[in-house]
Residue frames relative to the residue before (quaternion, step in Angstrom):
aa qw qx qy qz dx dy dz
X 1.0000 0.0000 0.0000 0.0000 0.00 0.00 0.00
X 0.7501 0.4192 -0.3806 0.3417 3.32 0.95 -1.22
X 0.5889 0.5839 -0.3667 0.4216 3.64 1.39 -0.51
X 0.5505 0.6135 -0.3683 0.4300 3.87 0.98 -0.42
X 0.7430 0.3112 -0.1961 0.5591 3.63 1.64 -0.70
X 0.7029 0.5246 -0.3269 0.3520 3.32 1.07 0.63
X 0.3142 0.7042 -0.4560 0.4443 3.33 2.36 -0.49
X 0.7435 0.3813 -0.4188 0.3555 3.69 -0.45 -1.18
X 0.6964 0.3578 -0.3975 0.4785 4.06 0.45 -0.63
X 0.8169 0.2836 -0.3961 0.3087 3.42 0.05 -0.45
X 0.3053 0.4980 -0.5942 0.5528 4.04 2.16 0.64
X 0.6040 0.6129 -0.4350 0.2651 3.50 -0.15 -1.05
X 0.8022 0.3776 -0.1787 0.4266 3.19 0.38 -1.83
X 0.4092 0.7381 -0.3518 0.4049 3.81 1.73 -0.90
X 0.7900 0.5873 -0.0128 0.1754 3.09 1.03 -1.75
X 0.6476 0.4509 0.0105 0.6142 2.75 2.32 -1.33
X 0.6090 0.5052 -0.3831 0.4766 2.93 1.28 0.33
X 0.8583 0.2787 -0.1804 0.3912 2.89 0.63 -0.68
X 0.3714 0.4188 -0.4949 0.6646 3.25 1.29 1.01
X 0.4582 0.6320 -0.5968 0.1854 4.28 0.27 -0.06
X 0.7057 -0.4414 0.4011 0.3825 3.69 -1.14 0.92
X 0.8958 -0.0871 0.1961 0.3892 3.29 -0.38 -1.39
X 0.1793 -0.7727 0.5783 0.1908 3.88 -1.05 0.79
X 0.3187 -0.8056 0.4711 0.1657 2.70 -0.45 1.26
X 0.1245 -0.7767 0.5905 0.1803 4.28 -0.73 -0.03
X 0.3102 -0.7941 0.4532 0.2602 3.23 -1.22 1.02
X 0.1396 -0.7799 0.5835 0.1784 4.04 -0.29 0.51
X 0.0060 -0.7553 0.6200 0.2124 3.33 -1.21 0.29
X 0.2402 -0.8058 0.5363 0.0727 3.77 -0.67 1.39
X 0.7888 -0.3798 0.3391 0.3443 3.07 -1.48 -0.39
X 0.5362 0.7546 -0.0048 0.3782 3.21 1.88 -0.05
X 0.2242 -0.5343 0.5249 0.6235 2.62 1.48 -2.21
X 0.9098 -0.0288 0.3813 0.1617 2.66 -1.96 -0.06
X 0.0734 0.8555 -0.5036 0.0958 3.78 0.00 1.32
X 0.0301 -0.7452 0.6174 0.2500 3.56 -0.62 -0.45
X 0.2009 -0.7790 0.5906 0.0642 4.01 -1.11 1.28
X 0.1126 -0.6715 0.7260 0.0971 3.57 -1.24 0.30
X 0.0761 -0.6789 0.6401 0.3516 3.76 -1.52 -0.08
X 0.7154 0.3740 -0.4379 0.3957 3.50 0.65 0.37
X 0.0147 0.7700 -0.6334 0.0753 3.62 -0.94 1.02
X 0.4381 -0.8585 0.0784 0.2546 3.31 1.83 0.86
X 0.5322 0.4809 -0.5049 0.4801 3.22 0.80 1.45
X 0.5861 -0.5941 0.4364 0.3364 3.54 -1.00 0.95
X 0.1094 -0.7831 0.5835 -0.1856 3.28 0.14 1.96
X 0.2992 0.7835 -0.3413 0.4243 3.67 1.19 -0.46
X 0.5715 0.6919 -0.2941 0.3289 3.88 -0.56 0.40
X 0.1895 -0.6279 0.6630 0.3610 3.79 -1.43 -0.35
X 0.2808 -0.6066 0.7327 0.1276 3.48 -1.01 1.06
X 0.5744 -0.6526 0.4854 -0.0925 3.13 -1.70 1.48
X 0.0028 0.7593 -0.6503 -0.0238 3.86 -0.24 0.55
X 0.7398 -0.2971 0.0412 0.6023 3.54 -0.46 2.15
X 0.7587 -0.4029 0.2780 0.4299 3.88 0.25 1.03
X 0.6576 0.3093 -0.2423 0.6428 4.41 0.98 0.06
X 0.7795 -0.2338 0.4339 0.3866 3.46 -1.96 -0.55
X 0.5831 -0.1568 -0.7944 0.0661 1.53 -2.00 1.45
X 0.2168 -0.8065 0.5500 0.0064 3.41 -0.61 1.62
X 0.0123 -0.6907 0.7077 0.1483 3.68 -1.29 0.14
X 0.3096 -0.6615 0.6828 -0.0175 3.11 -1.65 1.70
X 0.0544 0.7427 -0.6629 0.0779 3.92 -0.98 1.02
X 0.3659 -0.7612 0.5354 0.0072 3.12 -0.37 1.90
X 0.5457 -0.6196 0.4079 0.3897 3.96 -0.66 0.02
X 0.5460 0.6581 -0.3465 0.3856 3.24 1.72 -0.98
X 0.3398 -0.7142 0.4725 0.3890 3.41 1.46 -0.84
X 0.5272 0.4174 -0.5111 0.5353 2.98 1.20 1.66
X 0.1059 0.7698 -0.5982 0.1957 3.41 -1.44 0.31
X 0.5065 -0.6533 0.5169 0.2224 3.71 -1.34 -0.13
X 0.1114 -0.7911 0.5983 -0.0615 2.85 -1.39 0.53
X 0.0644 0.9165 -0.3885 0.0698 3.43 -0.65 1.15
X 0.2963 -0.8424 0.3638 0.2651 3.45 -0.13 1.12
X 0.5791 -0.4591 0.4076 0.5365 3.92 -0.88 0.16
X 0.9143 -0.0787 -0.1636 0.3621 2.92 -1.59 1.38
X 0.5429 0.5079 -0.4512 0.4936 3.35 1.01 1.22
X 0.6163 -0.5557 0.3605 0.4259 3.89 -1.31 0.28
X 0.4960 -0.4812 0.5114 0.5108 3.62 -0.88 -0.23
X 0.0334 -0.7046 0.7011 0.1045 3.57 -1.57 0.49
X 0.7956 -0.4010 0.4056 0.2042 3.18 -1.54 0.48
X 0.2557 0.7766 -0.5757 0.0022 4.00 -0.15 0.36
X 0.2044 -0.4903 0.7209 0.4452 3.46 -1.47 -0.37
X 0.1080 -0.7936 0.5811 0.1440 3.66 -2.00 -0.19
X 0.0540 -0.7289 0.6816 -0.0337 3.59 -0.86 -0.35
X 0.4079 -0.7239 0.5499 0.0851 2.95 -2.17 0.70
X 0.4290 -0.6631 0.3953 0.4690 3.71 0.00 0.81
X 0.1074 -0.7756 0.6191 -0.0602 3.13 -1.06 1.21
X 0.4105 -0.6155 0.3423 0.5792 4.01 -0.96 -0.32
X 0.5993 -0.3029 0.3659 0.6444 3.77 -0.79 -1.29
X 0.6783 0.4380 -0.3692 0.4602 3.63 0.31 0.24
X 0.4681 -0.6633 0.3732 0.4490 3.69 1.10 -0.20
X 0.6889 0.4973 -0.4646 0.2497 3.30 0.13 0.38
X 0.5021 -0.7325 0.3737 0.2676 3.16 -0.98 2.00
X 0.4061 -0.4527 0.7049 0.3651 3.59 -2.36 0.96
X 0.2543 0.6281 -0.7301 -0.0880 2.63 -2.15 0.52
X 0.4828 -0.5511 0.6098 0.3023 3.50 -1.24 0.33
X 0.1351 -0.7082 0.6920 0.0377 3.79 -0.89 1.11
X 0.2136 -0.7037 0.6772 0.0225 3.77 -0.99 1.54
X 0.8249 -0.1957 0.2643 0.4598 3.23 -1.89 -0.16
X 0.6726 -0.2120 0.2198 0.6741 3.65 0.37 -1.63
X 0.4877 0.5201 -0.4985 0.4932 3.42 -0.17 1.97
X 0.1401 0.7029 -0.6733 -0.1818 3.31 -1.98 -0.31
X 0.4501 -0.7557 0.4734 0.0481 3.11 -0.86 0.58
X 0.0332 0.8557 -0.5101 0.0808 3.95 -0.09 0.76
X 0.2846 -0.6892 0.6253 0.2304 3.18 -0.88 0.14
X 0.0409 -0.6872 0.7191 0.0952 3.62 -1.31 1.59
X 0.5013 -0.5663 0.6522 0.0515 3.01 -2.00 0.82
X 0.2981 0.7927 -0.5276 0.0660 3.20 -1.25 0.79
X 0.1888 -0.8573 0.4790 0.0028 3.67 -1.08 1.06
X 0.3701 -0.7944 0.3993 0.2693 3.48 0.01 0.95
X 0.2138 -0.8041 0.4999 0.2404 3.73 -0.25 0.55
X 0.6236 0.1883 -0.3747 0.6597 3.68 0.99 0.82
X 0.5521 -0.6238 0.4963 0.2445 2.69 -1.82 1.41
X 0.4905 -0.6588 0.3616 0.4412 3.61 -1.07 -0.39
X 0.6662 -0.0837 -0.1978 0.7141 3.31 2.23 0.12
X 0.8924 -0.3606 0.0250 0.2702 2.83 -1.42 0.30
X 0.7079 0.4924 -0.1252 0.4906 3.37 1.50 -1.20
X 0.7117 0.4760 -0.3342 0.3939 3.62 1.39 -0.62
X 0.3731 -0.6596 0.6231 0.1933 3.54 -1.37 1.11
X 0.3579 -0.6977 0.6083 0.1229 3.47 -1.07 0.76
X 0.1321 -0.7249 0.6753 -0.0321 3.22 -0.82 0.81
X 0.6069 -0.5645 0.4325 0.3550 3.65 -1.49 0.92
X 0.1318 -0.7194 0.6762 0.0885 3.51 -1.58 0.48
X 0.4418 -0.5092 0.6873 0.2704 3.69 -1.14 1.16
X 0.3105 0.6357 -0.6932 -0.1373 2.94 -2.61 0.15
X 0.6810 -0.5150 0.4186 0.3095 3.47 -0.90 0.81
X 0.0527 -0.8116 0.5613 -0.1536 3.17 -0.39 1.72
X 0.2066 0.8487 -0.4858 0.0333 3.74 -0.31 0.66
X 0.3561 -0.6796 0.6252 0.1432 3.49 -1.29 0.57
X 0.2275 -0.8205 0.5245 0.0008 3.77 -1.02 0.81
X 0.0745 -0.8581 0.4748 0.1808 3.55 0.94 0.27
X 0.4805 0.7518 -0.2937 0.3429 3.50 0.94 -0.18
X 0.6366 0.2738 0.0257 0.7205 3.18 1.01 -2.12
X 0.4025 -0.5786 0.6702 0.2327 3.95 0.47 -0.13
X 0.5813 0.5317 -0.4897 0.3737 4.05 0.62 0.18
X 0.2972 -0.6528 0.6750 0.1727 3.56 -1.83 0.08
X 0.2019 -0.7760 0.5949 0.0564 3.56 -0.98 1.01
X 0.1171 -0.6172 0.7694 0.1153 3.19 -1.42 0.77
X 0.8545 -0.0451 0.0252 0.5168 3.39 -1.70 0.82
X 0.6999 -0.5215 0.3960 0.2854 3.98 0.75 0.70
X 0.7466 0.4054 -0.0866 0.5204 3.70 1.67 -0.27
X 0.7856 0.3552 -0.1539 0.4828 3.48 1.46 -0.62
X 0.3240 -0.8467 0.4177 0.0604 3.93 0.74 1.67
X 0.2288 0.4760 -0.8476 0.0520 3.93 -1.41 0.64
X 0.5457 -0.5055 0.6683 -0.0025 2.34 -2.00 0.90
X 0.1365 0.8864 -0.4420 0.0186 3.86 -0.31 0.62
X 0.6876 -0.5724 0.3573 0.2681 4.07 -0.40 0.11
X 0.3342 -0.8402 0.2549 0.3426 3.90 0.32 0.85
X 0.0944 0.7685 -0.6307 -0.0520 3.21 -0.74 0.70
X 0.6900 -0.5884 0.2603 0.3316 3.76 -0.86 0.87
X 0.6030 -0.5916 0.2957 0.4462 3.48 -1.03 0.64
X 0.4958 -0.6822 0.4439 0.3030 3.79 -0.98 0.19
């Protein structure tokens, strides 16, 4: 009986999770203590473009993807957007912009002995040009959606 009155809270609770907005991940950097999201609700998804070729960055939804420095191969990362402990992303709101901060951590070393360790960059959205910036240098193009 007592389990006949307990299915619906623990469907209920089954339910709300897994419809919840945002997962949030804890990182811990050279810094301290971070908290990531990949959704900060704009179709962030994509390969971003150095002058229209390589070096390119790819951001999968899974919150994986690549990353490649100038004159180096592409490598393997996971990522995320700085977010709080509840998921909800930091950003800096400009004139017509915002500005976040993505995270990323290659999940192969570059040899054998070195430990990677997460790396901030300077993520920004332009509602104007409708473009997305990595590090101010790496360009997607993206569909308008209003300013946040």
């Amino acid at each position: 009986m007592k389990f006949k009155k307990l299915l619906p809270i623990l469907f209920l609770l089954f339910f709300l999770n897994g419809f919840s907005q945002n997962s949030v991940t804890k990182i811990e950097t050279k810094s301290g203590v971070h908290y990531i999201t990949t959704d900060i609700d704009y179709p962030v998804t994509g390969t971003y473009l150095f002058e229209g070729a390589e070096p390119t960055v790819e951001l999968n939804a899974s919150g994986t993807g690549f990353y490649q420095l100038h004159e180096q191969p592409k490598r393997a990362v996971i990522w995320g957007f700085e977010c709080t402990e509840t998921g909800e992303p930091k950003f800096i709101k400009g004139y017509n912009s915002s500005e976040y901060i993505l995270w990323y951590q290659y999940t192969t070393p570059s040899d054998a002995d070195e430990v990677e360790s997460w790396t901030a960059v300077e993520f920004t959205i332009h509602f104007n040009s409708l473009k997305m910036y990595i590090q101010g240098e790496r360009i997607k193009s993206y569909v308008g959606k209003s300013e946040k």
